[in-house]
Gaussian input, Z-matrix of N, CA and C with variables (Angstrom, degrees):
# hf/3-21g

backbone

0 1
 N
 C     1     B1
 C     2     B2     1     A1
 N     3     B3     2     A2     1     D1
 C     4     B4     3     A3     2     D2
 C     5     B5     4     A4     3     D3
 N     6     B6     5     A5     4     D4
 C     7     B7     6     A6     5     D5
 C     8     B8     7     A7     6     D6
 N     9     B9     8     A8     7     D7
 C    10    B10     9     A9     8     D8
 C    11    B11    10    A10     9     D9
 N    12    B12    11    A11    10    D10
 C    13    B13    12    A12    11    D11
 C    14    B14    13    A13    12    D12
 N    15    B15    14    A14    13    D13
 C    16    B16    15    A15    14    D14
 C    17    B17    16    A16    15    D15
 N    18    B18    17    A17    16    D16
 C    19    B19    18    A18    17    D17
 C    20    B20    19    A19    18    D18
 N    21    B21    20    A20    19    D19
 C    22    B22    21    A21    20    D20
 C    23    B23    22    A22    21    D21
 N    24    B24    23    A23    22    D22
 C    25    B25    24    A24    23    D23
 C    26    B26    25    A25    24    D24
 N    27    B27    26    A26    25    D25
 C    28    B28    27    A27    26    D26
 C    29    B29    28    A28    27    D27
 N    30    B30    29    A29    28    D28
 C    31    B31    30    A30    29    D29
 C    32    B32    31    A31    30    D30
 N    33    B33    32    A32    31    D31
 C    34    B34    33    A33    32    D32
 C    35    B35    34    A34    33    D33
 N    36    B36    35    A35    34    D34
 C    37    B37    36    A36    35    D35
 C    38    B38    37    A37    36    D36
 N    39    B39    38    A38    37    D37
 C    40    B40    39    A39    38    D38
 C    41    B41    40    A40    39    D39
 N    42    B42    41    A41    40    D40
 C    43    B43    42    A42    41    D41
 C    44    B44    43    A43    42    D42
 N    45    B45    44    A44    43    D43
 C    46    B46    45    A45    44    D44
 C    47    B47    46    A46    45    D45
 N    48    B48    47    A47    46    D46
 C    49    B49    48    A48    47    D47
 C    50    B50    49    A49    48    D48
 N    51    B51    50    A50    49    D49
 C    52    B52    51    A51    50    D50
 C    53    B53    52    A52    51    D51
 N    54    B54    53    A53    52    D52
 C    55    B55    54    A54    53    D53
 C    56    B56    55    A55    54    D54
 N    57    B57    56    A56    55    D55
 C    58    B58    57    A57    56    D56
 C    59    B59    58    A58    57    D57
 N    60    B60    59    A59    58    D58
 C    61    B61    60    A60    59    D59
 C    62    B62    61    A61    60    D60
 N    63    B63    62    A62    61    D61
 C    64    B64    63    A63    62    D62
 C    65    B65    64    A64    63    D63
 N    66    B66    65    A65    64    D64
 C    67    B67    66    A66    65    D65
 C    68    B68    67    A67    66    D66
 N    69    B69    68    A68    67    D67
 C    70    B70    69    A69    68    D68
 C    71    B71    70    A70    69    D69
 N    72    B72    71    A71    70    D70
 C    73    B73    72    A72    71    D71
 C    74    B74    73    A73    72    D72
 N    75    B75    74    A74    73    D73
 C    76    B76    75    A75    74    D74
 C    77    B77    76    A76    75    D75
 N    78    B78    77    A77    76    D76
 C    79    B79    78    A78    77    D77
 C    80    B80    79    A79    78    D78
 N    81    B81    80    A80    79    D79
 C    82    B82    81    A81    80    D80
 C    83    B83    82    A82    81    D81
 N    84    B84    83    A83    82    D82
 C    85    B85    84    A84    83    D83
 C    86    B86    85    A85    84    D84
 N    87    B87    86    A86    85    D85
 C    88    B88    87    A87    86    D86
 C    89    B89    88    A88    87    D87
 N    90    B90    89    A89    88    D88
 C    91    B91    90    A90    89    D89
 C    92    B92    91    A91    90    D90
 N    93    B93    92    A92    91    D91
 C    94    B94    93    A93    92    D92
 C    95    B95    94    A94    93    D93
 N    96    B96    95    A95    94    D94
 C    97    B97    96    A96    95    D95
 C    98    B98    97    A97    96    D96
 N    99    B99    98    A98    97    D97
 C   100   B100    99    A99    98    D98
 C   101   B101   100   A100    99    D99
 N   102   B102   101   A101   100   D100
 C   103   B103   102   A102   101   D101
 C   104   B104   103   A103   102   D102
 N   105   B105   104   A104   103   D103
 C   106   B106   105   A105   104   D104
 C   107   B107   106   A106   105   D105
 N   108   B108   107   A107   106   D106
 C   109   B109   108   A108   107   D107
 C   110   B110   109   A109   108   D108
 N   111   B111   110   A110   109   D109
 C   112   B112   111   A111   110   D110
 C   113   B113   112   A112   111   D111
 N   114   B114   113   A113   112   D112
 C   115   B115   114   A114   113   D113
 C   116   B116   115   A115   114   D114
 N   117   B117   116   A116   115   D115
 C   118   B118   117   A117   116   D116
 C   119   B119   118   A118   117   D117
 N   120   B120   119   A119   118   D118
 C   121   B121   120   A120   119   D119
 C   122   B122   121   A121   120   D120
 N   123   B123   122   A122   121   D121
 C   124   B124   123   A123   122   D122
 C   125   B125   124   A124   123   D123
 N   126   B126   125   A125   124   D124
 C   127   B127   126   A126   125   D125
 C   128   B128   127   A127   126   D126
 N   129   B129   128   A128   127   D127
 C   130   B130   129   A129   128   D128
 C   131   B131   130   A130   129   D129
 N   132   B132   131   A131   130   D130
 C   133   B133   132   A132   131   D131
 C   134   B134   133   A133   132   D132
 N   135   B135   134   A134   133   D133
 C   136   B136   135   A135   134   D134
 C   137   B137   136   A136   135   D135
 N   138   B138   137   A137   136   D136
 C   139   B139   138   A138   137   D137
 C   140   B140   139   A139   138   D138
 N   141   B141   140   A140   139   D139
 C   142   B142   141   A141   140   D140
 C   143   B143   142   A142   141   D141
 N   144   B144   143   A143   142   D142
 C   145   B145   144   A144   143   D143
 C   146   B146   145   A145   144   D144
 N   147   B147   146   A146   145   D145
 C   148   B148   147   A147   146   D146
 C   149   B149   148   A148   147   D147
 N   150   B150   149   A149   148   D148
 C   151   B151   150   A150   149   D149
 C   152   B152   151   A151   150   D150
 N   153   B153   152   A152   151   D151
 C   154   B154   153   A153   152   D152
 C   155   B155   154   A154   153   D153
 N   156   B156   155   A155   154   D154
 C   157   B157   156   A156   155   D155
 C   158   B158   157   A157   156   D156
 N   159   B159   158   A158   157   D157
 C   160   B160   159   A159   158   D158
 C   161   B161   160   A160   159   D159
 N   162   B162   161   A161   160   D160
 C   163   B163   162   A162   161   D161
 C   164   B164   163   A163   162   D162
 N   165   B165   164   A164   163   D163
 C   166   B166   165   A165   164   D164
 C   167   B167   166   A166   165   D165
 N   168   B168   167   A167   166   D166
 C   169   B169   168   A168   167   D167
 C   170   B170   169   A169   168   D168
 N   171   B171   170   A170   169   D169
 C   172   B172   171   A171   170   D170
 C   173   B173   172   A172   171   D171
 N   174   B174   173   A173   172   D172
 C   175   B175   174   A174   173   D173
 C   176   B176   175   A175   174   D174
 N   177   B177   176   A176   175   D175
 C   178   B178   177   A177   176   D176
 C   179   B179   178   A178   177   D177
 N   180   B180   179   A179   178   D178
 C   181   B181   180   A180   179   D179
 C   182   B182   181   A181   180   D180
 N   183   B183   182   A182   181   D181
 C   184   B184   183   A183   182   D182
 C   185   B185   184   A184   183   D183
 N   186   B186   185   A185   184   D184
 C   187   B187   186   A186   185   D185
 C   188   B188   187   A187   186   D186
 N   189   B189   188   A188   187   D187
 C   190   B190   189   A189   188   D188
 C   191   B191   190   A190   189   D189
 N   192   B192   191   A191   190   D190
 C   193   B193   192   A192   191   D191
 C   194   B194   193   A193   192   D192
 N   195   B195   194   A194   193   D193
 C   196   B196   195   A195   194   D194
 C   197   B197   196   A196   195   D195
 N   198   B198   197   A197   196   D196
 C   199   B199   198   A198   197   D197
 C   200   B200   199   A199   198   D198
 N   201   B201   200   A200   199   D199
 C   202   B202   201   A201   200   D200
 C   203   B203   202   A202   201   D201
 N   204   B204   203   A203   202   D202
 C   205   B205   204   A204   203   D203
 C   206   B206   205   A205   204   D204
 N   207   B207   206   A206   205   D205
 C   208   B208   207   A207   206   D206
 C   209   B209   208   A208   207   D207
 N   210   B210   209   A209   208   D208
 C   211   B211   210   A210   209   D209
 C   212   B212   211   A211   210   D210
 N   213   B213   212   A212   211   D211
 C   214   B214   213   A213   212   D212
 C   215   B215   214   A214   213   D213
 N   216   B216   215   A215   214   D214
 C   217   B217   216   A216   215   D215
 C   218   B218   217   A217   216   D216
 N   219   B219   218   A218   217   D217
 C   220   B220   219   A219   218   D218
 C   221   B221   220   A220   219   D219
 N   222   B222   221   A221   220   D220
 C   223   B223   222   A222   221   D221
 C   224   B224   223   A223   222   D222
 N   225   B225   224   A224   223   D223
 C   226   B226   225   A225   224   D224
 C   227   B227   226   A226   225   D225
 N   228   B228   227   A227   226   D226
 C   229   B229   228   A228   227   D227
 C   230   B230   229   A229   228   D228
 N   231   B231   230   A230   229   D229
 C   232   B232   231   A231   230   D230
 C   233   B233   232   A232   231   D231
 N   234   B234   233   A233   232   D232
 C   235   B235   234   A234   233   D233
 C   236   B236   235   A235   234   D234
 N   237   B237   236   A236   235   D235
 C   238   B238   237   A237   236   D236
 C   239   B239   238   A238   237   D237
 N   240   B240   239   A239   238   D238
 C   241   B241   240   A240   239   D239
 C   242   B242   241   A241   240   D240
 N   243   B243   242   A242   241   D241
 C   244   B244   243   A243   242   D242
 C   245   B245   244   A244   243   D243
 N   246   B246   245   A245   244   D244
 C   247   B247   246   A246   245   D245
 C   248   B248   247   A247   246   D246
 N   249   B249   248   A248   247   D247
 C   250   B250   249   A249   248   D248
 C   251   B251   250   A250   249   D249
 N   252   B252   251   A251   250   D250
 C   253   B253   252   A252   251   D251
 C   254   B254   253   A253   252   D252
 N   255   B255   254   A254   253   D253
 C   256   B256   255   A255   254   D254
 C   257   B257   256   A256   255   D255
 N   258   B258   257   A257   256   D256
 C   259   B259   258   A258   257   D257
 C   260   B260   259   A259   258   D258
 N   261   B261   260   A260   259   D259
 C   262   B262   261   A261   260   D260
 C   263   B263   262   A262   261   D261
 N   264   B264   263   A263   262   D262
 C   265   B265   264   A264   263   D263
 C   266   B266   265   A265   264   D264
 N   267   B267   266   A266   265   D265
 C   268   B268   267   A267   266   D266
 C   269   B269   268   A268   267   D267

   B1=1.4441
   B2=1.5253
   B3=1.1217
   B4=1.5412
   B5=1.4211
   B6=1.1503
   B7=1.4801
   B8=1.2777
   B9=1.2937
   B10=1.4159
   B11=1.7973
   B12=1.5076
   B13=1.9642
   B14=2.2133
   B15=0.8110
   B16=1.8707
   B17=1.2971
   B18=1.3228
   B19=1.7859
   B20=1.4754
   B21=1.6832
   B22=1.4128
   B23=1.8228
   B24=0.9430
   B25=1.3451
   B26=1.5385
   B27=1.6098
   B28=1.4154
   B29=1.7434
   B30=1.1875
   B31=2.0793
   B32=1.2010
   B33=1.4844
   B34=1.7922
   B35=1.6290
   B36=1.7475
   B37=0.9545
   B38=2.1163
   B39=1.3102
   B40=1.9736
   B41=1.9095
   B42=1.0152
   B43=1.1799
   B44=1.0295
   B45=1.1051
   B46=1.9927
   B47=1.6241
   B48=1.5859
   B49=2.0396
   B50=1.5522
   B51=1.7769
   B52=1.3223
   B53=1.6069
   B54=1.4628
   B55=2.0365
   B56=1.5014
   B57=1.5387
   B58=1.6722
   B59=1.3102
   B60=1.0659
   B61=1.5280
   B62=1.4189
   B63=1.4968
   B64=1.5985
   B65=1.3156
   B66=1.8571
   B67=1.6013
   B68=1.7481
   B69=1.1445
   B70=1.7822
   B71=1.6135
   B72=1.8000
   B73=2.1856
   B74=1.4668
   B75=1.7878
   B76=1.4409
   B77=2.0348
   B78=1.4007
   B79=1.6515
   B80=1.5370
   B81=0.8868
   B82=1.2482
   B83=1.3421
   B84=1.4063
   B85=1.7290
   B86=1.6042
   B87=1.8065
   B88=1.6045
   B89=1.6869
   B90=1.6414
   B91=1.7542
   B92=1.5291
   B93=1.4046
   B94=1.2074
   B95=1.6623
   B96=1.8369
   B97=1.7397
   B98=1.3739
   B99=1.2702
   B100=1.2247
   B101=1.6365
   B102=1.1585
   B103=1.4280
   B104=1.5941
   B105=1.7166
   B106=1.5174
   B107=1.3671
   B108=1.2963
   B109=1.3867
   B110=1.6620
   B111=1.6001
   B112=1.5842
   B113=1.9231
   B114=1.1521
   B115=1.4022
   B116=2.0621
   B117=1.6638
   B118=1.8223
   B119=2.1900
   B120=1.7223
   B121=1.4163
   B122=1.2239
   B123=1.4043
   B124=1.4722
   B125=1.6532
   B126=1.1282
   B127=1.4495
   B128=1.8824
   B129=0.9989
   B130=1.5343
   B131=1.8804
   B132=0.9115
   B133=1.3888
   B134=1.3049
   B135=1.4665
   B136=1.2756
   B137=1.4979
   B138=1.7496
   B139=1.5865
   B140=1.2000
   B141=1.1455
   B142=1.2584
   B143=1.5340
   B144=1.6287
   B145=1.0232
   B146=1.3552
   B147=1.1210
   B148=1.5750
   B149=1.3941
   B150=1.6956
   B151=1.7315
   B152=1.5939
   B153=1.5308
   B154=1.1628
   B155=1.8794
   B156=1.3097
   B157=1.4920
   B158=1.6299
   B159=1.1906
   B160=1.2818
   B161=1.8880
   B162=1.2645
   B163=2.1503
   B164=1.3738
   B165=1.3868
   B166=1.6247
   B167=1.6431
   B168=1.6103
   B169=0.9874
   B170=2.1871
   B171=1.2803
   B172=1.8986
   B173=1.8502
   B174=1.4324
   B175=1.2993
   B176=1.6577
   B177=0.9984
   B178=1.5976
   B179=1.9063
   B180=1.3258
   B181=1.3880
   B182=1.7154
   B183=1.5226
   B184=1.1091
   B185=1.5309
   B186=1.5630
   B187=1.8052
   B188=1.1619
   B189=1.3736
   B190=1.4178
   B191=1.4702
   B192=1.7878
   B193=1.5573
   B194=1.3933
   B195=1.5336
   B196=1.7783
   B197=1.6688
   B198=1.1478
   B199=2.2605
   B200=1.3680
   B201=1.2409
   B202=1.5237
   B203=1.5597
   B204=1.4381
   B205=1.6351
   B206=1.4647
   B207=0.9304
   B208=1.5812
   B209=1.2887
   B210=1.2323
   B211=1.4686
   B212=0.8337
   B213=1.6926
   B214=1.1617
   B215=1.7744
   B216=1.2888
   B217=1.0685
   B218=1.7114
   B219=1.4953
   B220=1.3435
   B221=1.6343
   B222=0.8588
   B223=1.0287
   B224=1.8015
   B225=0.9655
   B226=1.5991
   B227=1.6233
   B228=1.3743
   B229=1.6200
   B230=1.1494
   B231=1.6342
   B232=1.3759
   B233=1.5414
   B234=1.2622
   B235=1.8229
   B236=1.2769
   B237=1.3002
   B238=1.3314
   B239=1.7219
   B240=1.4321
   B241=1.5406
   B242=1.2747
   B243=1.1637
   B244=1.1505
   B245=1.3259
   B246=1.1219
   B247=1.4957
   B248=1.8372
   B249=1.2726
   B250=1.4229
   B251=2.4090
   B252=1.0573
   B253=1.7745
   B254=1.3131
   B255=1.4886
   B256=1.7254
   B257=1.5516
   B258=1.4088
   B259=1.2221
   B260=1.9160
   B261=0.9605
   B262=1.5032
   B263=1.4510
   B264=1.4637
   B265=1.8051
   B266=1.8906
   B267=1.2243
   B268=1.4258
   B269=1.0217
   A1=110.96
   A2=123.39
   A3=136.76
   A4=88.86
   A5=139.87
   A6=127.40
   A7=113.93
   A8=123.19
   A9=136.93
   A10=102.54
   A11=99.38
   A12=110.19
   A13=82.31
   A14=91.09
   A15=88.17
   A16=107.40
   A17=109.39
   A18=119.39
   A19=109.57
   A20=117.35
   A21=104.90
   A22=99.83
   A23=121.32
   A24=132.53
   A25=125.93
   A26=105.84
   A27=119.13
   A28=126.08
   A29=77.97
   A30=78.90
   A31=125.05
   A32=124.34
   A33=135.27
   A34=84.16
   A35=126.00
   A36=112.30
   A37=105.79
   A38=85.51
   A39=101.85
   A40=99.32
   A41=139.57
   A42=116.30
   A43=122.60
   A44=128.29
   A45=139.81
   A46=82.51
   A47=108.85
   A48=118.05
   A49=96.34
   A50=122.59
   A51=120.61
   A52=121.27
   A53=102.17
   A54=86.46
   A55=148.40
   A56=92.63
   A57=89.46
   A58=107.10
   A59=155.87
   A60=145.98
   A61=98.61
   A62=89.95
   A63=114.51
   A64=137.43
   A65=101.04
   A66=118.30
   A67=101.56
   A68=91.81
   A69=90.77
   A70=119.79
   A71=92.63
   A72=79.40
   A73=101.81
   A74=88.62
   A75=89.59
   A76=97.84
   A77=103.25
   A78=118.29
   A79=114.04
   A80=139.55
   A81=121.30
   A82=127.92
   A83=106.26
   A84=90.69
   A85=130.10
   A86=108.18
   A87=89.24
   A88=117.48
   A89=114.50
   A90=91.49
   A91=121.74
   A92=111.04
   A93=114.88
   A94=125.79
   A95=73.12
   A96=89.17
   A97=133.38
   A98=99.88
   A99=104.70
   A100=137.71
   A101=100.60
   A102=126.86
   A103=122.92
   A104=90.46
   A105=94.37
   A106=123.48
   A107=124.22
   A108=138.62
   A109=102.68
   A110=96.99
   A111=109.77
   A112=89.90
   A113=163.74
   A114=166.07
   A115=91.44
   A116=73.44
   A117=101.66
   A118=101.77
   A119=86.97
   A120=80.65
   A121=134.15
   A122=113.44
   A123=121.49
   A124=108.99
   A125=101.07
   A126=117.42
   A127=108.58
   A128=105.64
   A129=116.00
   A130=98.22
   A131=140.25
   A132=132.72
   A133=81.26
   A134=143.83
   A135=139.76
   A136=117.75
   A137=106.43
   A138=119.77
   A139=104.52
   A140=133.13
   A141=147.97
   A142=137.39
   A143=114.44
   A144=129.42
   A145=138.75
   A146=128.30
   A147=134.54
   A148=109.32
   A149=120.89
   A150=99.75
   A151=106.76
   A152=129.81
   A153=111.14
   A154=118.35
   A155=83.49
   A156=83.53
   A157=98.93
   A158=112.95
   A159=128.52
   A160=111.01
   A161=87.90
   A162=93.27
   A163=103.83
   A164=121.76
   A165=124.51
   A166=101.99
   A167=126.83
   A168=153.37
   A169=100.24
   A170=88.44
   A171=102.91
   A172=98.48
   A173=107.71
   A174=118.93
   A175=121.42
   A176=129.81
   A177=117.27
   A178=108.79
   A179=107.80
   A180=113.88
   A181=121.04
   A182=107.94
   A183=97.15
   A184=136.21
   A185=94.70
   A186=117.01
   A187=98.38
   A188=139.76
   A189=123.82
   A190=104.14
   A191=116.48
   A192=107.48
   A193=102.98
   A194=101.47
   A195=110.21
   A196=118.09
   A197=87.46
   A198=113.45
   A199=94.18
   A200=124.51
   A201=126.51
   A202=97.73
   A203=104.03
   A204=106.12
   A205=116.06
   A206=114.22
   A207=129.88
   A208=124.45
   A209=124.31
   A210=116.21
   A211=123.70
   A212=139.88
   A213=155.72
   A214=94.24
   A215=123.25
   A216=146.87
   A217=110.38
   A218=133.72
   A219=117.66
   A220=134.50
   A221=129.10
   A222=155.59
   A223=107.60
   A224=134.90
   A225=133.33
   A226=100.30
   A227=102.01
   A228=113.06
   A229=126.35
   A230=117.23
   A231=112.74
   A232=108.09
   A233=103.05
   A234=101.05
   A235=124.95
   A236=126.67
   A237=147.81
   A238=107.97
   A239=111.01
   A240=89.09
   A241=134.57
   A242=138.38
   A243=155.30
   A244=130.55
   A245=137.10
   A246=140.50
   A247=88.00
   A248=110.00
   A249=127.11
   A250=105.49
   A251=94.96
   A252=108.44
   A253=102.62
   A254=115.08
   A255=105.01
   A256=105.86
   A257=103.82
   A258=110.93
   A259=90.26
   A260=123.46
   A261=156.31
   A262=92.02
   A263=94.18
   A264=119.11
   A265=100.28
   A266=96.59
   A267=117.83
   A268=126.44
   D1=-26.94
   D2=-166.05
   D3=-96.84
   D4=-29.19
   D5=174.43
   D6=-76.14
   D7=-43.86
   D8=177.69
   D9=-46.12
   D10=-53.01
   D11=-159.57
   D12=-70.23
   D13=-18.40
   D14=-163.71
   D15=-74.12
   D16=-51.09
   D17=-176.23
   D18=-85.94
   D19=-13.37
   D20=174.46
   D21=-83.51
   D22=-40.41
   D23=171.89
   D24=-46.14
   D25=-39.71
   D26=151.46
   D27=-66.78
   D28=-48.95
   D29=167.82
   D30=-75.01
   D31=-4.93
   D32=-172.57
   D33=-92.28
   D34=-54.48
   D35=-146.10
   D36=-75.63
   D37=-42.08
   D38=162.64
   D39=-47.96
   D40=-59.48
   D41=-178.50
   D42=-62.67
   D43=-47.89
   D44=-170.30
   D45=-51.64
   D46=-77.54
   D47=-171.35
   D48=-24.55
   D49=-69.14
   D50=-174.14
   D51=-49.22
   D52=-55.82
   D53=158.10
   D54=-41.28
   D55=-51.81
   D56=166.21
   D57=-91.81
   D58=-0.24
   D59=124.29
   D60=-4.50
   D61=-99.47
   D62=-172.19
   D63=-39.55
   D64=-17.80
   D65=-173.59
   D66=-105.75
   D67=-39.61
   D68=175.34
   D69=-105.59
   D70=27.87
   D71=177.56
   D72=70.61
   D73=-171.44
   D74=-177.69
   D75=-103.71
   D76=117.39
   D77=-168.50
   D78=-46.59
   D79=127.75
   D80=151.04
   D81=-80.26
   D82=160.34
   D83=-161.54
   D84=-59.74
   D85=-17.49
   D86=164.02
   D87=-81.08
   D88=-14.27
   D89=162.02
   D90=-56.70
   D91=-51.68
   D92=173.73
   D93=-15.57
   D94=-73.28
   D95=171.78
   D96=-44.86
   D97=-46.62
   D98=169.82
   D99=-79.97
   D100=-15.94
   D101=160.23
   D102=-53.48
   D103=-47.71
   D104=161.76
   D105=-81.56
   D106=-36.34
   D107=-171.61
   D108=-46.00
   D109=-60.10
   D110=-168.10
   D111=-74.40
   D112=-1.29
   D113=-149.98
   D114=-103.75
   D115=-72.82
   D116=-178.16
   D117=-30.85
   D118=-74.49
   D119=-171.35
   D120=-75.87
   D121=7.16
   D122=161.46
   D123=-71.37
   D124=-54.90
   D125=174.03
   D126=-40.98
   D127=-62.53
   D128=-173.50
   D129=-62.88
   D130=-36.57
   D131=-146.25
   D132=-101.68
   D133=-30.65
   D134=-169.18
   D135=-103.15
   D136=11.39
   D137=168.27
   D138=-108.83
   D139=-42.73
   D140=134.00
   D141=3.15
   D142=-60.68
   D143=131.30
   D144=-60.12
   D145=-39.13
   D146=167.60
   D147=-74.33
   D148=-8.31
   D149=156.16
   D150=-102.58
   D151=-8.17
   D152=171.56
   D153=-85.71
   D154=-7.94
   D155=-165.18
   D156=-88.49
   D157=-17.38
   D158=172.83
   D159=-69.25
   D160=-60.08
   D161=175.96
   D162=-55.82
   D163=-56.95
   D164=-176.03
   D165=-38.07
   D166=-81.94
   D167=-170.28
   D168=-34.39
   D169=-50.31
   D170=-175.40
   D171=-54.77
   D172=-59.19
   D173=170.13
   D174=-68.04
   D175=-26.21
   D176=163.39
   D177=-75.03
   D178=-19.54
   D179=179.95
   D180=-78.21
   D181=-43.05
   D182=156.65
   D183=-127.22
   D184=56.18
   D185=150.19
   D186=-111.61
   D187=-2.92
   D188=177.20
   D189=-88.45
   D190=-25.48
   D191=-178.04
   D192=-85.38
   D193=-24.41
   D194=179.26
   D195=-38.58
   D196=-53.12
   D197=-150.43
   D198=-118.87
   D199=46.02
   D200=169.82
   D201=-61.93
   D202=155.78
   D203=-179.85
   D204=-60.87
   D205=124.21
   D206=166.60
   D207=-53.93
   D208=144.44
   D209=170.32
   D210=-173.45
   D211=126.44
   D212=-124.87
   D213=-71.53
   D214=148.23
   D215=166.62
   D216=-69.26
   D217=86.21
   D218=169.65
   D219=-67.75
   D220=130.51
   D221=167.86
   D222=-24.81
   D223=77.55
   D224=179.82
   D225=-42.38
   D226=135.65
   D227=164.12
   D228=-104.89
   D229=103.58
   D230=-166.65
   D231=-104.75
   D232=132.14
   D233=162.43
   D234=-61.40
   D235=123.81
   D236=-171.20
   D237=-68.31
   D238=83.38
   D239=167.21
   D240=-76.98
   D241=-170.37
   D242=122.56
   D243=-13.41
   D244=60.23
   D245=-135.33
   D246=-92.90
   D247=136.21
   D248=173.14
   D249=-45.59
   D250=-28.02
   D251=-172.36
   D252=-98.42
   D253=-10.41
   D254=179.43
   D255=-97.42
   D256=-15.64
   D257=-148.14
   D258=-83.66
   D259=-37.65
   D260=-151.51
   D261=-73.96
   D262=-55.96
   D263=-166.20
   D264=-43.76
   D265=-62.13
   D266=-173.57
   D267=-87.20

């Protein structure tokens, strides 16, 4: 199974290389560079977001179990018996 994830991983990375090969000629090293540069900071701005959007999400999740709707405590209605001392009273 680890050979399989290894050689598909080798052949993903041989294709991507063969695309920009093929799309940018053969690069010179500031395309390159820059190829990666602009790769890198796509990469970074989109890790970036997926941990804030991640903390935000953690925190709207638990103020929502936090600040559940509130609601007044009612008052139980009990029937008034006949109390053995009222009864006496009267």
């Amino acid at each position: 199974m680890k050979e399989k994830i290894n050689s598909f991983l080798i052949n993903l990375c041989s294709e991507i290389e063969y695309g920009l090969r093929r799309m940018c000629g053969k690069p010179s090293p500031m395309k390159r560079f820059i190829v990666v540069l602009i790769i890198s900071i796509a990469l970074s701005i989109l890790y970036i977001y997926i941990i804030v959007s991640s903390i935000y999400n953690m925190g709207k999740h638990d103020a929502e179990i936090r600040f559940m709707e509130l609601q007044h405590i009612e008052r139980l209605k009990l029937q008034q018996k006949q109390d053995s001392i009222i009864s006496i009273r009267n």
